[in-house]
N, C-alpha and C positions, 0 to 999 in steps of 0.2 A: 141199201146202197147199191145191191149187185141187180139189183132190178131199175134202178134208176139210171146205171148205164149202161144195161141193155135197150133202156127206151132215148136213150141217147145215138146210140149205133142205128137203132131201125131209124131215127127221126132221120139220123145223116145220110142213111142209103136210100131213104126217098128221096133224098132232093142229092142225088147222085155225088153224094161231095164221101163216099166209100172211105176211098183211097186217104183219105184226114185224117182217119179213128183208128186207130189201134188199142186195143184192148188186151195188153199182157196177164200175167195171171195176178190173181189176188192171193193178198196171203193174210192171215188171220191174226192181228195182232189184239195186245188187250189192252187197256187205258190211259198205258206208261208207252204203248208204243214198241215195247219189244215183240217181234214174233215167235205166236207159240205154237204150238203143235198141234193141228187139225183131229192127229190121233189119238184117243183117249183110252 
């Protein structure tokens, strides 16, 4: 997923449309959708 929109971001900074994408952070959730903890 985290590589699919990173080729999302470069496709949009070619065709100068940048300033559209924002890309916050990701956070790791499991199946049910809670977030867990990166740290193990």
């Amino acid at each position: 997923m985290e590589c699919f929109l990173f080729r999302v971001k470069a496709l949009l900074h070619t065709t100068s449309s940048e300033c559209t994408f924002w890309m916050g952070n990701l956070k790791h959730k499991d199946l049910m959708g809670q977030v867990v903890s990166s740290q193990a």
